[in-house]
N, C-alpha and C positions, 0 to 999 in steps of 0.2 A: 327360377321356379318352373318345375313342369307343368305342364299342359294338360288338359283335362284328359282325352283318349291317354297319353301317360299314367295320369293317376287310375284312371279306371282299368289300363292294362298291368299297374300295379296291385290292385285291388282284386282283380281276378287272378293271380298269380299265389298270390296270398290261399285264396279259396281253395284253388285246384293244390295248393299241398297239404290245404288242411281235409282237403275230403281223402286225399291217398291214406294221410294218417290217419282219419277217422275210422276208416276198415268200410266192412257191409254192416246192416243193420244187428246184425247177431254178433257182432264184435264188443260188446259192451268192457270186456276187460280192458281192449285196446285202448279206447276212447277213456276208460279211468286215466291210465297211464299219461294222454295227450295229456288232460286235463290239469293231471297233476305237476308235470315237468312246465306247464305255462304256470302253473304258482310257483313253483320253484325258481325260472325264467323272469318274475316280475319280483325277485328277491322278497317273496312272499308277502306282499302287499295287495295282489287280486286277490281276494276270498272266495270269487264265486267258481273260481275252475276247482278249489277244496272241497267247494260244499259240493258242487257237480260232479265230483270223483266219486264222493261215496254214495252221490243218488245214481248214478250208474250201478254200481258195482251194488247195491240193496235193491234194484231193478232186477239185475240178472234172476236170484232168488223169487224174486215173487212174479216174473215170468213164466217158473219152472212151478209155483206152486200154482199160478191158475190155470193150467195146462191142465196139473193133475186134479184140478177139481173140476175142471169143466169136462173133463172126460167121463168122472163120476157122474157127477150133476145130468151129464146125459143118457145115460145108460135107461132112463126110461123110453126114451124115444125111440131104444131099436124096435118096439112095435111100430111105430108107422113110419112106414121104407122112406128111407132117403132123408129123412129130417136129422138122424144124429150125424153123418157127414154133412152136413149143410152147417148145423150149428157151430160143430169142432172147425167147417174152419170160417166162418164167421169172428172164430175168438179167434183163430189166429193170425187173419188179417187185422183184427184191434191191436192183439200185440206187436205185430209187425209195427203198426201204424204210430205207436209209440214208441217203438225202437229207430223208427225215421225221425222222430224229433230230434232224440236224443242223439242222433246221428247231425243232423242238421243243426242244432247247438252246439255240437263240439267244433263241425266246421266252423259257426260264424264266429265265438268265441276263440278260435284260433287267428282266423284272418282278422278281425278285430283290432286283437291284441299287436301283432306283428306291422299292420297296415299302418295304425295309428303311430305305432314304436319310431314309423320310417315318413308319415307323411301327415302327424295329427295336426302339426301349426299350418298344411295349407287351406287356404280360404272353400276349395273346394270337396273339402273331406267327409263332409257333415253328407254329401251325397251319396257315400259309399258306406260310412259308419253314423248311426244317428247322432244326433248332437248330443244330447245329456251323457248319451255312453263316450265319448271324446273327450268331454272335460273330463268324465271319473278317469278314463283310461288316461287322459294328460297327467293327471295327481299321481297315476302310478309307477308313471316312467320317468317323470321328475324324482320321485323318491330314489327309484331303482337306479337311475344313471349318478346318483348322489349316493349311493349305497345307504337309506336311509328308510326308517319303515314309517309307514303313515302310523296315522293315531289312531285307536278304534274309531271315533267319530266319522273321520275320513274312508274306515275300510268298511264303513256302512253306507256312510254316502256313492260312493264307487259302484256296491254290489248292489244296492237298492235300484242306481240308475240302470245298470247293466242287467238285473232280474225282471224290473217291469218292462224293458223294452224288450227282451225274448217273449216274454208272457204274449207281448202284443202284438210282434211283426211273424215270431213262430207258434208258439206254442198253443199261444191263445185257438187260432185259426184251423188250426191240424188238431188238437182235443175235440173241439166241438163237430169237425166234420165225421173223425173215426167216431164218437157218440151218436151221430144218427145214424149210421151205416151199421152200429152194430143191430140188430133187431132180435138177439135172445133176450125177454127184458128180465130173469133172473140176475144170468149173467153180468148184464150190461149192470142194474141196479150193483152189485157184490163189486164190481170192477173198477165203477166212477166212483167208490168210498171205501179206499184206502186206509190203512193205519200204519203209518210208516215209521220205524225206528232204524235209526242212523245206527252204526257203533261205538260212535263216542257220546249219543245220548243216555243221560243218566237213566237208571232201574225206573220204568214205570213212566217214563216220559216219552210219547210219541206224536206223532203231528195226525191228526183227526180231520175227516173230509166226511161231509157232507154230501156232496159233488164236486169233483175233480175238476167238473169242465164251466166250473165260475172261476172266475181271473180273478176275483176278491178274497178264495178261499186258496186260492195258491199262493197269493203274494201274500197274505198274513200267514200261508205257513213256511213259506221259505225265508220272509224277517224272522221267525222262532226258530228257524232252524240253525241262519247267522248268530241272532242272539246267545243259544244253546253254545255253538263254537266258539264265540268271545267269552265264555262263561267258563267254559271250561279248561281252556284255554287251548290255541290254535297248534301248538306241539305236540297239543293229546289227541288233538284232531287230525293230523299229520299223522302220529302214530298208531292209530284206531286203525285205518285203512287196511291193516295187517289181520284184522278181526275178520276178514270176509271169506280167507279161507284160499285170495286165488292170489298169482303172483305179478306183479305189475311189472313191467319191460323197465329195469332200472337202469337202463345205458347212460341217458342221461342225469343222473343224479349231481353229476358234478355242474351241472349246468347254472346252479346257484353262485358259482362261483365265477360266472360272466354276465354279471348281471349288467354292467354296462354296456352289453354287447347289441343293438339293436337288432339284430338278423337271428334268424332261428341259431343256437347252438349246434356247432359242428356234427354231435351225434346225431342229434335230429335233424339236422340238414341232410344228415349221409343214409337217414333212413328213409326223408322223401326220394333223395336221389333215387335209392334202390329198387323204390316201386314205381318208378317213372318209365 
């Protein structure tokens, strides 16, 4: 068994190539892509790097549309000097500010996924990946190294563990800080209440916010969102991703087909190399 400095120079190793793959914050295509090849990688038993592809990539879009409305929405202000550059980039440190999440999720969702892959059964893992997330991630990689797909019960149980604990250790804490810092309160009101439609959600079906920045109204809209994808079913959800218009880095596609493989797959392996 290795040694704790071990496991946590495994654990950082993990990290540092899932941030290379994550890109900068304005790479959101990129980070679909990661996202996607780790469902692919887990012989499509995590859900949550699926359902986190297409909130990436339905992110991109409505970064660009509050851009162009916050430029409008400002246009009163060029009477008093110096408030409409204040505001514009007031938003665009908010969106920055969620494009770090989103950035920061795909890293810990990566090293996660791979850390656990190589060191879930040690006693000291739960120090580096939460606990609840290690057993979902345990049911994944048993499936996967068995070529075998969970149940849906199980692929709710897995993503439910793995989505409250981002909500809590990232996302939770980085929402609520970009919402006090914003201070245009139009904006900031229009920006915390979202109406977000996936592309494999049916006509007329979208996830409805309140405030963004309650952890009660995220996690009952990201179970609707799972729900929505077992509903539909996860093939249609897989092939929806083509609806957004951009093209995802398909190198690894074949990577479902080493799925007992516990180490990143070779193209992905060759593409942290490359940026190293």
């Amino acid at each position: 068994m290795i040694s704790l400095d071990s496991l946590r120079q495994a654990y950082q190793d993990r990290e540092r190539e899932g941030t290379v793959l994550a890109g900068t914050i304005l790479e959101l295509n990129r980070r679909a892509s990661v996202y996607y090849h780790l469902y692919l990688d887990s012989n499509r038993n995590h859900v949550f790097p699926l359902i986190a592809a297409h909130g990436a990539l339905w992110a991109g879009g409505y970064f660009k549309f509050g851009m162009k409305l916050g430029a409008f929405l400002s246009l009163p202000s060029l009477l008093i000097p110096k408030l409409r550059p204040k505001r514009l980039q007031q938003l665009q440190q908010f969106s920055n500010a969620f494009r770090e999440v989103n950035r920061r999720v795909c890293v810990d969702t990566y090293a996660s996924f791979h850390f656990s892959a190589l060191h879930g059964d040690h006693p000291e893992s739960h120090q580096f990946v939460p606990a609840p997330m290690l057993e979902g991630l345990g049911r994944v990689h048993y499936a996967r190294r068995h070529r075998q797909r969970l149940s849906r019960e199980d692929r709710q149980h897995v993503f439910e563990a793995f989505f409250r604990s981002e909500q809590t250790t990232i996302v939770g804490p980085s929402v609520l800080r970009a919402a006090e810092d914003f201070r245009w309160p139009l904006l900031r009101f229009l920006a915390l209440r979202p109406c977000i439609h996936f592309s494999y959600f049916p006509k007329a079906t979208y996830l409805w916010f309140r405030n963004f920045s309650h952890e009660t109204e995220r996690v009952r809209n990201g179970l609707k969102a799972l729900a929505i994808a077992e509903n539909v079913g996860l093939d249609t959800v897989e092939r929806s991703l083509q609806k957004y218009n951009v093209t995802l880095d398909r190198r690894f596609e074949e990577s479902q087909t080493r799925a007992t493989d516990d180490c990143p797959s070779p193209d992905l392996q060759g593409s942290i190399t490359a940026h190293l």
